[in-house]
N, C-alpha and C positions, 0 to 999 in steps of 0.2 A: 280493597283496603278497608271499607268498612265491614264487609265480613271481619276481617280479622282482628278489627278494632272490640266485635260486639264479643268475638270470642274470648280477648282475652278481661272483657270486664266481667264474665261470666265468675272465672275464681273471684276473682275477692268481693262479689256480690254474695256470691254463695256464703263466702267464710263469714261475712257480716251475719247473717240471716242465721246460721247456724251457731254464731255465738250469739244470738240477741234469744234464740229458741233456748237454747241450753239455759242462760238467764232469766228465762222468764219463770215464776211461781206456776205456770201453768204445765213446765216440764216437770215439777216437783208432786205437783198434783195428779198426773198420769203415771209416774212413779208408783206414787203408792196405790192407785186402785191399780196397776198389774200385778205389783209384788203382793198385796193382801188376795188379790184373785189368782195368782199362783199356788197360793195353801191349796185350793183345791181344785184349781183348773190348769195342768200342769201345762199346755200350749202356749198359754199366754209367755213372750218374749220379755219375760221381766230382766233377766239375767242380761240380756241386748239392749235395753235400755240403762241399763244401772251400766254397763261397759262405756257404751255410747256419749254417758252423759260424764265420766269418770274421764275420759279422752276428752271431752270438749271443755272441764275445767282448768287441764293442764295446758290444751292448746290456744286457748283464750287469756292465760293468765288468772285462771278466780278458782282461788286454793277452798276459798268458804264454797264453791259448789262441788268439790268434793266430797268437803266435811259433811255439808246437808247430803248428799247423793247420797253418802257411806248410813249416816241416821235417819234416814226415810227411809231405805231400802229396809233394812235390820228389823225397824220398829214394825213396818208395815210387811215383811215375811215373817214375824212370829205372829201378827195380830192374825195372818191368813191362817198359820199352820191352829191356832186355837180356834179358831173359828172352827174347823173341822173335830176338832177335840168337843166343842161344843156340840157339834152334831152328833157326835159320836157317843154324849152323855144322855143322851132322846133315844138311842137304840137300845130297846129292852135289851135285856141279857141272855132272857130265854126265847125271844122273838126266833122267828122261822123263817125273817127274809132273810135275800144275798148278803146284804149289809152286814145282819147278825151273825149269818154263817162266818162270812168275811172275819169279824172282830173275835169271835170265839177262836178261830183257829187262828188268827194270830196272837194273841193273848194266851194261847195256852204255849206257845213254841216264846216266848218273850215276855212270861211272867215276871223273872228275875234276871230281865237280861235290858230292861227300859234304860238303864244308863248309857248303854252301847247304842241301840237300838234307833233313842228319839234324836241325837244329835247327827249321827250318820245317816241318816233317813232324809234329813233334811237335804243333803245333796242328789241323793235320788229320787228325781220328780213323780212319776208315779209311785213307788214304793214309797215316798212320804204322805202322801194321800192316806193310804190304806193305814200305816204306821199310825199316825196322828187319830183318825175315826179308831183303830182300836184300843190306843191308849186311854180315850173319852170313854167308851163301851168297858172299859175294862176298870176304872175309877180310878184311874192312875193320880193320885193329887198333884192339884194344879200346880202347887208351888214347885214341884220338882220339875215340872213340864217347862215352868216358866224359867229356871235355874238353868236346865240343861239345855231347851231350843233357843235361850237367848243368847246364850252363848255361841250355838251354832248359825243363827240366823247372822248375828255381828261379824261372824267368820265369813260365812258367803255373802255379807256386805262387802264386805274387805276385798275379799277374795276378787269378784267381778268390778268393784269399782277402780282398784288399783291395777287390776292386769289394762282395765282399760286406760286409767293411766298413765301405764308405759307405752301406750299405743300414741299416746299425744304429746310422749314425747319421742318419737322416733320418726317424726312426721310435722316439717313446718305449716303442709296446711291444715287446719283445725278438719275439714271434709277427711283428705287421709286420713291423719290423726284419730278419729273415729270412727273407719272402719276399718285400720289397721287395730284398736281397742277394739269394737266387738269380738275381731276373727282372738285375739290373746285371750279375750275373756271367756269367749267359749272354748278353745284349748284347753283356758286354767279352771273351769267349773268341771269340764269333761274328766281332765284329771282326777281332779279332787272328790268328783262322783266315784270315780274307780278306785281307790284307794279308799272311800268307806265301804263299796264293796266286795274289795278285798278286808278289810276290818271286820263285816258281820258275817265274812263264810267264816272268816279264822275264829269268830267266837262261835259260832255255831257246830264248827266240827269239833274246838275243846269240851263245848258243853256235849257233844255225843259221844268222846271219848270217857265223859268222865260219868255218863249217862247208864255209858253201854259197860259192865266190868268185863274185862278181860276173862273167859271161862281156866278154870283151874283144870289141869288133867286129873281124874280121876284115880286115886287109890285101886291096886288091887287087893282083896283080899285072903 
């Protein structure tokens, strides 16, 4: 009997603990040093926490951790992806390491193609890595970088906070609740990753159609 008493204080010990974590400024602060360490360290589980923590404002009732989850993530994955932009403005041009190799031969395939390019990038983890250092190498000006990745960054705030979201609400207990959120959230990042790379092959095979001219049949004479 007291087994079964210790097991069932087990959930709502947990659910306490896990809404007092989710509440605390200390989850907000491990937020952003993963999403800013995600600009260039693609392993780090940013997108699992911003889910996670997206689930446990719904399932606790506190809409403002949310709102902060959705504006910490956002602020602090564009601050990551410039950070590399950063680096990526320290890489001579004419330099002969990988890095420079790296940044020259994407910048010559994405000269005029950075509109498409920086916002879709940002949903694929390692290709934004590389995207973001050749934009910096390439002298893409910042104000467009910040124009078009803020926009994208705010999207995959959205994106992983609200899928997780719907995970806390399809789930009375806050513990389901977020990890029924993580599994929607990486679903809906997965997604959203392939449908911008679906978007940069379809810009890349117009830009080779329109690259390559169709040969004319030759006149005889």
């Amino acid at each position: 009997m007291e087994f079964i008493d210790l097991i069932g204080s087990v959930g709502p010990r947990l659910a306490e603990w896990t809404g007092s974590a989710a509440a605390s400024e200390w989850s907000l602060l491990a937020l952003a040093i993963l999403c800013w360490g995600d600009g260039f360290f693609p392993p780090l589980p940013a997108g699992t926490l911003v889910s996670a923590l997206g689930a446990a404002s719904i399932s606790t009732g506190d809409p403002l951790l949310l709102v902060a989850t959705i504006a910490v993530a956002s602020t602090f994955a564009l601050a990551g992806d410039m950070t590399m932009v950063a680096i990526g403005r320290r890489i001579p041009r004419d330099g002969t390491s990988r890095f420079s190799r790296l940044a020259r031969t994407i910048g010559s395939h994405a000269e005029q193609h950075w509109t498409v390019l920086l916002p879709t990038s940002r949903f694929i983890p390692v290709l934004r890595v590389a995207v973001f250092l050749a934009a910096g190498s390439q002298r893409v000006p910042t104000r467009r970088i910040l124009l078009l990745d803020g926009i994208a960054a705010t999207t995959w705030g959205c994106v992983y906070a609200l899928a997780g979201g719907l995970g806390g609400t399809l789930a009375s207990h806050p513990v389901v609740g977020m990890l029924i959120g993580i599994l929607i959230g990486a679903l809906a990042g997965t997604l959203v990753g392939l449908v911008a790379q679906r978007v940069q092959l379809s810009r890349a095979q117009v830009v080779t159609d329109v690259a390559v001219p169709t040969s004319s049949p030759s006149t005889c004479s």
